[in-house]
C-alpha positions in Angstrom: 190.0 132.6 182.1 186.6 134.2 182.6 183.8 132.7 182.0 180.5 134.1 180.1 177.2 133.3 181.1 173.8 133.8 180.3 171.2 134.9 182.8 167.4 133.6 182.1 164.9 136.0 182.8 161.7 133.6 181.9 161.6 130.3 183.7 161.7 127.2 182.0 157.5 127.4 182.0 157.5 130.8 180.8 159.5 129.8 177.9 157.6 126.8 177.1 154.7 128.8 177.1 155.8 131.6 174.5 157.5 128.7 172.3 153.6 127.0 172.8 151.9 130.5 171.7 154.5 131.4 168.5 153.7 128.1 167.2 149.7 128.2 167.5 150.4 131.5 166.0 151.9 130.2 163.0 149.6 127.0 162.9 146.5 128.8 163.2 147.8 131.1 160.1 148.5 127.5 158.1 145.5 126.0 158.5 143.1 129.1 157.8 144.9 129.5 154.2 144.6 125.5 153.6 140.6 125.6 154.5 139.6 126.2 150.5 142.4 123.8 149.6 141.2 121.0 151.8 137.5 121.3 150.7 138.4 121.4 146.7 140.1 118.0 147.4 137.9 116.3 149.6 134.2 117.2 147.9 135.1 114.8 144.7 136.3 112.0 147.3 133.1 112.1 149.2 130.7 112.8 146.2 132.8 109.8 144.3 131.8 107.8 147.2 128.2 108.7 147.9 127.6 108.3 143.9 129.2 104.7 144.0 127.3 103.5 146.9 125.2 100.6 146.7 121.9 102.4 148.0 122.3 105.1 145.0 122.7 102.5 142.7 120.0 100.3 143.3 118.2 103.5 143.6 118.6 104.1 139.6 116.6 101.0 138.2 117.3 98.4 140.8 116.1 96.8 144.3 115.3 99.6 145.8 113.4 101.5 143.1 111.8 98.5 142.8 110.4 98.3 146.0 110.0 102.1 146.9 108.2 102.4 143.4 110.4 105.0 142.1 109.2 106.5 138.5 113.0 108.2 137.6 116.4 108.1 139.6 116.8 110.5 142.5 120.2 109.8 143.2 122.1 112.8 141.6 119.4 114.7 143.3 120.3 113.8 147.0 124.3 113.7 146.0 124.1 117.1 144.9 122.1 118.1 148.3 124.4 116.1 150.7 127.5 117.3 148.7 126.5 120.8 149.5 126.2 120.7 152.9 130.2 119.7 153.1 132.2 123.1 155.3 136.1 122.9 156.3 136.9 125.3 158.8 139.9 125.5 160.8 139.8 125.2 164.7 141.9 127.7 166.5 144.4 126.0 169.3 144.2 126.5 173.2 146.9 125.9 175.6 148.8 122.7 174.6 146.4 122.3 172.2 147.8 123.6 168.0 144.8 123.9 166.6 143.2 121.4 163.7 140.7 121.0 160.9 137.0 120.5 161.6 135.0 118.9 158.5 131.1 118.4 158.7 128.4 117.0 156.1 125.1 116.7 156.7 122.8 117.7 159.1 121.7 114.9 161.3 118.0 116.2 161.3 118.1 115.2 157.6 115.9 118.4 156.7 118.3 119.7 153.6 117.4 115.9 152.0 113.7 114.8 153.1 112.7 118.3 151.7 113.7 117.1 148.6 111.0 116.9 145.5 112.7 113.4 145.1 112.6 112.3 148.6 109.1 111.7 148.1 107.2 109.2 145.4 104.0 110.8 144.3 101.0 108.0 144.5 97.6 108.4 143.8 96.0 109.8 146.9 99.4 110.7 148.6 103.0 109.9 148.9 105.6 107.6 149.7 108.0 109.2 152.2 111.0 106.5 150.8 114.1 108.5 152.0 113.0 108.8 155.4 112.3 105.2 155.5 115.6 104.9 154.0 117.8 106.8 155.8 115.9 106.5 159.6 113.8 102.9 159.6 116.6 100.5 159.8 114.4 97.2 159.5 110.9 98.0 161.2 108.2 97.1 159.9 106.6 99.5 157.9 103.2 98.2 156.0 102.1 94.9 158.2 99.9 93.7 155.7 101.6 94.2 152.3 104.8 93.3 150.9 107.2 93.5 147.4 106.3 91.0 145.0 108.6 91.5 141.9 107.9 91.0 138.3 106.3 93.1 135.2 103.8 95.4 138.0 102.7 98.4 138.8 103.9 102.1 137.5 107.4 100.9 137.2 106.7 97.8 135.8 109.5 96.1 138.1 106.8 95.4 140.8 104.0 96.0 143.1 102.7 95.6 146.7 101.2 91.9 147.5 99.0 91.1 150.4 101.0 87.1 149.8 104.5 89.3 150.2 104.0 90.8 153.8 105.0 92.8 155.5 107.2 95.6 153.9 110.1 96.8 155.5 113.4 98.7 153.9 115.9 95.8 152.4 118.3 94.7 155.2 121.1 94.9 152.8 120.4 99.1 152.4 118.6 100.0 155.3 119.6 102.9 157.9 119.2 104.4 161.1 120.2 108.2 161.6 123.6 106.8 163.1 124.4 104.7 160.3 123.1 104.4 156.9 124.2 105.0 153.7 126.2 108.3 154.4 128.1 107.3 156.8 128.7 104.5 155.4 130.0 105.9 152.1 131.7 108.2 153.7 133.5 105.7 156.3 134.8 103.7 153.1 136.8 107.0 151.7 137.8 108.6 155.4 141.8 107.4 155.2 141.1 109.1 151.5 139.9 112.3 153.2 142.9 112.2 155.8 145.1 112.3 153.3 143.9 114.6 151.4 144.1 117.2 154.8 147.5 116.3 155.8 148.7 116.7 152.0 147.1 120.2 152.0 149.0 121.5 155.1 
């Protein structure tokens, strides 16, 4: 009886490395058509978060516009701003690599937010640069000589700045550093959220 056989032209490499480039091919295509999808689902999970934060909400009548003297509530402001900043683009595959989905938010130079009207709180004579503090000071010191004392005070009527109250620094329990502070934190609490939402819109 004969016997048929089949003669390979391509080694076994050669092979692997077509099969490799088809399927980039077709992952690449996937993920370019799912970038729009993937934003529309994510933006409402990390604006969601960002809205629910504890730093926004004490920033609408509580601690912290307290003690940053805050006359109305920034916080859909700087939402809005961060929120805006969000981009899904898909990254192309190389070699054994298929390809993914690259999501950024916010610049880490801050500018889009600290240029803000709100990120500032007019005083007489000047301004109080509260977001910065916020978002970069951790727990320096910032005014040596003055603290928070809290009662019916100032513009607000919530407080005012008390020699007996030194010093002033951001409250521990909101305070940030460009690595950490309350956008990455907000967004750390929803990223299994966000993952899911990327692998459902493949």
């Amino acid at each position: 009886m004969a016997k048929s056989s089949i003669r390979l032209v391509d080694t076994s490499a050669q092979i692997q490395k077509k099969v490799e480039r088809a399927l980039r091919s077709e992952v690449n295509k996937v993920l370019a058509k799912s970038v729009k999808s993937i934003e529309a689902k994510i933006k409402p999970i990390i604006q969601g978060a960002l809205t629910n934060s504890p730093e926004i909400q004490s920033l609408n009548g509580g601690t912290l516009a307290a003690d940053f003297g805050l006359t109305s509530n920034p916080g859909n402001q700087i939402v809005t701003a961060i929120v805006s900043t969000l981009q899904v683009r898909a990254e192309r595959g190389k070699g054994k690599n298929l390809g993914g989905v690259i999501v950024e938010l916010q610049p880490t130079d801050y500018a889009n937010l600290l240029g803000l009207p709100a990120a500032e709180q007019q005083i007489d004579g000047g301004s109080i640069p509260w977001l910065y503090w916020l978002l970069t000071q951790g727990d320096t010191i910032i005014i040596a000589n003055y603290g928070v004392e809290y009662g019916q005070f100032g513009r607000t009527g919530e407080a005012r700045m008390s020699e007996k109250f030194a010093p002033f620094k951001v409250d521990s329990n909101f305070s940030g550093t460009p690595e950490n502070n309350f956008i990455t934190r907000a967004v750390n609490t929803v990223s299994k959220q966000i993952r899911q939402a990327i692998q459902g819109s493949i």
